[in-house]
C-alpha positions as CSV (number, residue, x, y, z in Angstrom):
1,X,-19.1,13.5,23.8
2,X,-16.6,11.1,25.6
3,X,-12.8,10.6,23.6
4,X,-13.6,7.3,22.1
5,X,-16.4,8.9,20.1
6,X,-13.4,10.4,18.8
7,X,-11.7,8.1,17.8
8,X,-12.4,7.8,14.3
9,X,-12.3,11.1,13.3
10,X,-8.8,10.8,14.6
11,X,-8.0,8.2,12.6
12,X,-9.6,9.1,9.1
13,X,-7.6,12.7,9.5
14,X,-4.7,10.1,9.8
15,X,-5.6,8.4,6.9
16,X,-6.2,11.3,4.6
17,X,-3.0,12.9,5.9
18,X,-0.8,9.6,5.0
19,X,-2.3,9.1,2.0
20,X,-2.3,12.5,0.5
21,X,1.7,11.9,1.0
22,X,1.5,9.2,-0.7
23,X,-0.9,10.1,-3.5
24,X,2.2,12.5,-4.4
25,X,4.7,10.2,-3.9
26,X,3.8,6.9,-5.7
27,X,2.3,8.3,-8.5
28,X,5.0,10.5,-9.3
29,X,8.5,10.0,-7.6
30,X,9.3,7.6,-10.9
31,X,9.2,10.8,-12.3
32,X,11.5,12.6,-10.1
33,X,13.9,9.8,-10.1
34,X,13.9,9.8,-14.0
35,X,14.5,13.7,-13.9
36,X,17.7,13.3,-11.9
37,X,19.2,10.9,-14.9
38,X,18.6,7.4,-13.4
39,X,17.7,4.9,-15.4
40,X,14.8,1.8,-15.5
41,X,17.5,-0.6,-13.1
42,X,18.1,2.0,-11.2
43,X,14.4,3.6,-10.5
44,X,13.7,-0.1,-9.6
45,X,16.5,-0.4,-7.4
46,X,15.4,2.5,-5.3
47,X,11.6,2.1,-5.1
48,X,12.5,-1.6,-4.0
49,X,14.0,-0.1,-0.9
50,X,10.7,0.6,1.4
51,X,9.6,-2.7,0.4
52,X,12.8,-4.7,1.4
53,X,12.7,-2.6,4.4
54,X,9.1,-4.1,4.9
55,X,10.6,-7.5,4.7
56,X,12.0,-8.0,8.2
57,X,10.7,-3.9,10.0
58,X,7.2,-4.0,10.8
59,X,7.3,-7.2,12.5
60,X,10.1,-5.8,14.5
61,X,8.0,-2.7,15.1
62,X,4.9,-4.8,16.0
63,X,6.5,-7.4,18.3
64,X,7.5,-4.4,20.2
65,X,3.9,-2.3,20.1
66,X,2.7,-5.8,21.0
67,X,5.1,-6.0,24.1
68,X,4.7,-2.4,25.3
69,X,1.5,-0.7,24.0
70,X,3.6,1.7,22.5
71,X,1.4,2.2,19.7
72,X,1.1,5.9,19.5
73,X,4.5,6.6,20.2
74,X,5.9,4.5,16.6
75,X,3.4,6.1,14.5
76,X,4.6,9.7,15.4
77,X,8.2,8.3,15.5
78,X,7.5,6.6,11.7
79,X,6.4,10.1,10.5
80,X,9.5,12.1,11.5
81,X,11.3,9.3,10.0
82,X,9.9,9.7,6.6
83,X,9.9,13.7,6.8
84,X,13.5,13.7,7.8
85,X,14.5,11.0,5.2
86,X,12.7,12.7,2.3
87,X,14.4,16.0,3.8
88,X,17.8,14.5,3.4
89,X,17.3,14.0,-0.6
90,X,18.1,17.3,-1.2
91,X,21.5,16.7,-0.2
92,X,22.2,13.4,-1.7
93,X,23.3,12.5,-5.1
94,X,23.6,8.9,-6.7
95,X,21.3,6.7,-7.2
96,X,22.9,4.7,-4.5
97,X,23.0,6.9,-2.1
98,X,19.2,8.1,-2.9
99,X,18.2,4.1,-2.4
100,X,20.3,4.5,0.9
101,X,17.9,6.8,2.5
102,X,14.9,5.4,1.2
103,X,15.9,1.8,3.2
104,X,16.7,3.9,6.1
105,X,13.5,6.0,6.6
106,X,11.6,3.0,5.1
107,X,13.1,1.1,8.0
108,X,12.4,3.4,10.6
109,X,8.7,4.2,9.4
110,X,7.8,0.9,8.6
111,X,5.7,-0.2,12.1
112,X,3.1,3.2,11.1
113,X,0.8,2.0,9.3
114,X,0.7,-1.7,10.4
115,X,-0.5,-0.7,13.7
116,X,-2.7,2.3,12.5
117,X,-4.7,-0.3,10.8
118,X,-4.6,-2.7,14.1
119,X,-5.8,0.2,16.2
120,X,-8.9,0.6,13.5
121,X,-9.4,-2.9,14.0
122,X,-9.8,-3.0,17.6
123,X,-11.5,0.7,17.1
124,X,-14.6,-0.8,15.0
125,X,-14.3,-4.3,17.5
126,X,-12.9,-6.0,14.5
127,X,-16.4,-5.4,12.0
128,X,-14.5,-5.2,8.6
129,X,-17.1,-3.8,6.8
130,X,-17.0,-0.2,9.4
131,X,-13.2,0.0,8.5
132,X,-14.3,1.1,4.9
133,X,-16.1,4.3,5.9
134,X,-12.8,5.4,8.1
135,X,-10.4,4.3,5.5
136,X,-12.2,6.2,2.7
137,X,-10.6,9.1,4.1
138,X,-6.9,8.0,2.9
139,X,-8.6,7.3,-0.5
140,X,-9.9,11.0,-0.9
141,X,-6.2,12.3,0.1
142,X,-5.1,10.3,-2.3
143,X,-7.2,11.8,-4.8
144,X,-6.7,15.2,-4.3
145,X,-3.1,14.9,-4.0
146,X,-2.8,13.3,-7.5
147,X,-4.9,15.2,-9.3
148,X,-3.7,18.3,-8.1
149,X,0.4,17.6,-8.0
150,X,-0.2,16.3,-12.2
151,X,-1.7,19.5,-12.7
152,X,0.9,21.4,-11.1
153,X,3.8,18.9,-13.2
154,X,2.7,19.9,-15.7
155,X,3.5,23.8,-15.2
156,X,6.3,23.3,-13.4
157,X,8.4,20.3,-14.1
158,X,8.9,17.2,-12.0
159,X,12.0,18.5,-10.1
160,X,9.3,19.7,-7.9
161,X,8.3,16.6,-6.9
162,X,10.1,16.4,-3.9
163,X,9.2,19.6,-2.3
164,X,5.8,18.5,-2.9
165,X,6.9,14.9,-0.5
166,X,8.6,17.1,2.2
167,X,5.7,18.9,2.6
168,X,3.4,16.5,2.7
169,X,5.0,14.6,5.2
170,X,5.1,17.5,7.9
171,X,1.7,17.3,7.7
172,X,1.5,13.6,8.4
173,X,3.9,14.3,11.1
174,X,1.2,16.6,12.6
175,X,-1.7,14.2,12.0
176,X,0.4,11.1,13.9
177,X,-0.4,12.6,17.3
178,X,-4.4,12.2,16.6
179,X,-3.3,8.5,16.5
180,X,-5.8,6.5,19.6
181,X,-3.3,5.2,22.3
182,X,-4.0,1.7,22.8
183,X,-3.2,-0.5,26.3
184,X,-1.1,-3.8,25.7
185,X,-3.9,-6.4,25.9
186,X,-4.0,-8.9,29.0
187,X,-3.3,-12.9,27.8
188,X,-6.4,-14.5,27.4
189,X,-6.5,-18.2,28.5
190,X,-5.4,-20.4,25.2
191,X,-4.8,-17.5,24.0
192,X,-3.2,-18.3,19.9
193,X,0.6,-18.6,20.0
194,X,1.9,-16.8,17.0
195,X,4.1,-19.6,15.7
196,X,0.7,-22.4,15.6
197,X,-1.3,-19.8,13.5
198,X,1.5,-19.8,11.7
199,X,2.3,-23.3,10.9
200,X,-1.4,-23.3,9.4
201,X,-2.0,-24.4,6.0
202,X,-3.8,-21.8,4.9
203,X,-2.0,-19.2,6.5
204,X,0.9,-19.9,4.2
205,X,-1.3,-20.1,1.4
206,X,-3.0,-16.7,2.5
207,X,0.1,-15.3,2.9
208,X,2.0,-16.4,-0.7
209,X,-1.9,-15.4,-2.4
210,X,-0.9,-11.9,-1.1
211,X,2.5,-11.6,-2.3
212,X,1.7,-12.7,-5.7
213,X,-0.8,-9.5,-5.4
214,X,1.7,-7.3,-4.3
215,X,4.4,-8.7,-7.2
216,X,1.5,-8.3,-9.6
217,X,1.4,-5.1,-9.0
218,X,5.4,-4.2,-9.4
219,X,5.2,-2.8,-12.9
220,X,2.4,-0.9,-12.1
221,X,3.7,1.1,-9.2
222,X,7.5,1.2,-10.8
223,X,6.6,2.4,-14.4
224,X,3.1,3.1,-14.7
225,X,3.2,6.8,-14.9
226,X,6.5,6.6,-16.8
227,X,4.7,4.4,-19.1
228,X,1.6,6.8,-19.9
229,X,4.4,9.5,-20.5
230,X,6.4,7.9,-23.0
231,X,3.2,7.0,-25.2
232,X,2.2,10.8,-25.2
233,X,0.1,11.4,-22.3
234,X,0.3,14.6,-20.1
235,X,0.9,15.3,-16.5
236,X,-2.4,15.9,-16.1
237,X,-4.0,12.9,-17.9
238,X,-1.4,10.6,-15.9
239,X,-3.0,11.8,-12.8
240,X,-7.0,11.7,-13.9
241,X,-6.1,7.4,-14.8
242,X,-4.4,7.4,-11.3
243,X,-7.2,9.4,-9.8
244,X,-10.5,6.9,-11.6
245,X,-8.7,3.9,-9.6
246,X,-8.8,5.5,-6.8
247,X,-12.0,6.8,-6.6
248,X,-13.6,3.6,-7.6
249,X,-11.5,2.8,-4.3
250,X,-13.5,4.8,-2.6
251,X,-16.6,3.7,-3.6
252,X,-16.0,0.3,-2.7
253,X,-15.4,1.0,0.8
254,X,-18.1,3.3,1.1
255,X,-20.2,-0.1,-0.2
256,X,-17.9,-2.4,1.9
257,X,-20.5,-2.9,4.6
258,X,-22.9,-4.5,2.6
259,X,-20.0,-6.2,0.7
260,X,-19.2,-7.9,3.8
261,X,-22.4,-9.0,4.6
262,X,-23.2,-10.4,1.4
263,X,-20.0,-12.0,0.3
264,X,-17.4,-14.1,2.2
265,X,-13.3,-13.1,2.4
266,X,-12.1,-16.3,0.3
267,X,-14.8,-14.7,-2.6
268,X,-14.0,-11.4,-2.2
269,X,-10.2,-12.3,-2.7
270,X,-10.7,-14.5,-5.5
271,X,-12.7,-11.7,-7.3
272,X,-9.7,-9.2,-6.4
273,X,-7.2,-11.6,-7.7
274,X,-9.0,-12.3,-10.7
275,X,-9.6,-8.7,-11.5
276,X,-5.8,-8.3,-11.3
277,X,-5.4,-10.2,-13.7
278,X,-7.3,-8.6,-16.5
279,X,-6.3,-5.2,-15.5
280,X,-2.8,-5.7,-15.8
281,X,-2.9,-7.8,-19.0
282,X,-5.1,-4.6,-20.8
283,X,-2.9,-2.2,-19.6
284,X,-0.1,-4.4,-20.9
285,X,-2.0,-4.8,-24.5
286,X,-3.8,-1.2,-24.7
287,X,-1.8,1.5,-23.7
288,X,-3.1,3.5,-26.2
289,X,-6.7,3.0,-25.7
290,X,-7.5,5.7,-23.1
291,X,-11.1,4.0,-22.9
292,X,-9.5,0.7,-22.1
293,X,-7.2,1.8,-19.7
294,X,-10.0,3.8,-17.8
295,X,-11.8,0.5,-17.4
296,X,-8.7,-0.9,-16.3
297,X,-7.8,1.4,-14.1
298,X,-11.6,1.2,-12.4
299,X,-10.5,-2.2,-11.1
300,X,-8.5,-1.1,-8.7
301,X,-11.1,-0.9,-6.6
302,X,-11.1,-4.5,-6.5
303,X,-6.9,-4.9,-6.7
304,X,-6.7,-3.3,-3.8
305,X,-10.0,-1.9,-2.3
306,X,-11.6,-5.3,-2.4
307,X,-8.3,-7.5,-1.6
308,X,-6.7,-4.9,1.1
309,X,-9.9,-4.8,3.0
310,X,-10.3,-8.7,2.7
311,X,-7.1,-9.2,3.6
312,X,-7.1,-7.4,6.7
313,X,-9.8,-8.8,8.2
314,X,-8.4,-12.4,7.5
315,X,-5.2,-11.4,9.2
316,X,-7.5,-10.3,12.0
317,X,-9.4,-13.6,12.7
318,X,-6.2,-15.6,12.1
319,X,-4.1,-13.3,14.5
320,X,-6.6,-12.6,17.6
321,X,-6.0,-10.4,20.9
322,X,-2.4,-10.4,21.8
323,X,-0.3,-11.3,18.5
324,X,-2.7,-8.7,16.3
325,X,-0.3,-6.1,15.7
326,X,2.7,-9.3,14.5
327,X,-0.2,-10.7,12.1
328,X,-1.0,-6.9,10.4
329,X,2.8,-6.8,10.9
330,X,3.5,-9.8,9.0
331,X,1.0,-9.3,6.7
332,X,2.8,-5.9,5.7
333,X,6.2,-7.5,6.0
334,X,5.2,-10.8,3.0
335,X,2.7,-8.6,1.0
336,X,4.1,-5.3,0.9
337,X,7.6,-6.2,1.7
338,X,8.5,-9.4,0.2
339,X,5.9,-9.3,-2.5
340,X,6.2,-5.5,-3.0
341,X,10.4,-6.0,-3.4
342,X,10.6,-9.2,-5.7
343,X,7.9,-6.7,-7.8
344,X,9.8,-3.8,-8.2
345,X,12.7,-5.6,-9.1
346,X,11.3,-8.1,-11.0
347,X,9.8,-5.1,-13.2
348,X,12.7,-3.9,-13.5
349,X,15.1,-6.4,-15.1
350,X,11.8,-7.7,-17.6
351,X,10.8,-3.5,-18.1
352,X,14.5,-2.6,-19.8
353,X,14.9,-6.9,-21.1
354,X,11.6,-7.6,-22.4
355,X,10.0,-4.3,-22.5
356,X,6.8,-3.2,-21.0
357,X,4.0,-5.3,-22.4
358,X,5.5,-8.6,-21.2
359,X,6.2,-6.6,-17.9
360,X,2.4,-6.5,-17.6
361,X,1.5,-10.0,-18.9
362,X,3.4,-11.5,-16.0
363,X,2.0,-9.3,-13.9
364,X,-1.5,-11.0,-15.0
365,X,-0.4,-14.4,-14.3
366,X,0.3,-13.3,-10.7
367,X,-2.6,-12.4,-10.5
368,X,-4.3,-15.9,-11.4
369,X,-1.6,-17.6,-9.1
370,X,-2.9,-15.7,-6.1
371,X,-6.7,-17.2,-7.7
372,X,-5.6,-20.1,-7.3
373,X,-3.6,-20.0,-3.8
374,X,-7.1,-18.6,-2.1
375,X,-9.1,-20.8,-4.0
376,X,-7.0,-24.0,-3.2
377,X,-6.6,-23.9,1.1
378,X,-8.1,-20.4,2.1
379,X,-11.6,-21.5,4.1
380,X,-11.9,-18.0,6.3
């Protein structure tokens, strides 16, 4: 079997590795934060940092992947980052200083994933619906790392949070090197010219439809699990209604093939948006409806399975051959940067001034905003 059949296998071990991380950290690093004494403002300030750091990083990282085929090399260099910068939290105190390092790992990791999803791209020759079967891995880290680090709060406390992180992320470090090395691609003849696809009306609107998702989703990542636990739910239960999104996540992609097929991007990001909408306004009025909020939290599959996957291969048409890794690198940089940051912090200053069902109303009308956006220009 030649190295390409390799490939991904390579890059689903990557996946799962990332994402397993992750499916400790997002969930539950509120929690850690909250443990040390910081308050709402202050929780928001430092989960707004890897998304300001997305802001202005990955398309620094991608114009120079783009410009020296260095792919491989930032992954593994984005991983050391993060295990390094979650290393150095033992050592800080502040909430400050703790926001500190989360900019500057955030900043330093931020071209990984960006180009891991260009390289999956250009692995599966740009067929979206064969990126859901390798991404599916990353879902099923998720998963397991959830359920399993609730279970384990809720015996040991979330202090432990962070040596959960650290060790998590040695093993992305490890999994980075499986990442497919990929040439700098020759200039095609009228080739696109990054600042043209740009200028394009509905690239802008594309692009502002994504943010709203990613600011829709603010309170959700901020204060979700903080949320549950203030209206009585455990550890454990916090992790099962993060765990049902994501593994209706999973069974979108594993469907995504056919969803492709059937269904164009501007629908399937219409129905995401949509869906965003009525998740985030029953969380908002139901909180303590565990049915309701299992329905709700089923959607995701849509808020993100359905949108990411969408979204991705939209920035892949609009961004061809030699200016694919700045369009995923953009994309990251407006969605999950800029959208991600005004989020946080948005959720913030409405969580501790309004309180949190009005934090998840507005989150709702993001969500019909986006609607709207794709609805209005978005043709691909």
């Amino acid at each position: 079997m030649n190295a390409a059949a390799h490939v991904p296998a390579r890059l689903g071990a990557y996946y799962f590795a990332y994402f397993t991380y992750a499916g400790a950290l997002v969930p539950y690093f509120s929690l850690w934060l909250a443990a040390q004494g910081y308050g709402a403002a202050q929780i928001a300030l430092v989960l707004a940092m890897p998304q300001i750091a997305r802001v202005f990083a990955p398309s620094l990282w991608g114009w120079l992947a783009d410009h020296t085929g260095r792919q491989r090399e930032i992954v593994v260099f984005g991983a050391f980052a993060v295990f390094a910068g979650f290393a150095a939290l033992y050592a800080v105190r502040g909430a400050a200083g703790v926001a500190l390092v989360m900019l500057v790992l955030s900043v330093l990791a931020a071209g990984a994933i960006p180009l891991v999803e260009a390289a999956t791209l250009a692995a599966t020759q740009g067929q979206a619906g064969r990126y859901g079967p390798i991404r599916l891995w990353g879902s099923i880290g998720f998963i397991l790392a959830v359920l399993g680090t609730g279970a384990w709060l809720d015996h040991h406390g979330a202090e432990t949070v962070l040596d959960i992180v650290v060790g998590l992320a040695a093993v992305v470090c490890a999994a980075s090197f499986g990442v497919p090395a990929r040439a700098r691609p020759a200039e095609a003849p009228g080739a696109a010219r990054l600042g043209a696809v740009l200028r394009r009306g509905e690239v802008l609107a594309f692009f502002g439809a994504c943010m709203c998702m990613s600011v829709a989703h603010g309170a959700m990542y901020a204060f979700f699990s903080i949320y549950l636990d203030a209206a009585g739910y455990s550890k454990a239960m916090i992790g099962v209604l993060w765990t049902l999104g994501v593994v209706a996540e999973v069974v979108l992609f594993l469907r995504l093939p056919q969803l492709m097929r059937r269904f164009s991007l501007r629908a399937l990001l219409i129905a995401s948006f949509l869906c965003a909408a009525v998740r985030f306004a029953a969380i908002g009025w139901a909180v303590d409806m565990l049915a309701v909020l299992a329905v709700a939290q089923l959607l995701h599959a849509a808020t993100f399975g359905a949108f990411h996957a969408a979204s991705i291969a939209a920035v892949h048409r609009l961004f061809p051959g030699r200016i694919a890794g700045r369009g995923q690198a953009i994309y990251t940089s407006l969605t999950y940067g800029l959208g991600g940051a005004a989020g946080t912090l948005i959720a913030g200053w409405t969580w501790e001034s309004l309180g949190p069902t009005p934090s998840f109303l507005l989150s709702a009308m993001f969500g019909v905003v986006g609607a709207a956006l794709v609805a209005w220009k978005f043709r691909v």
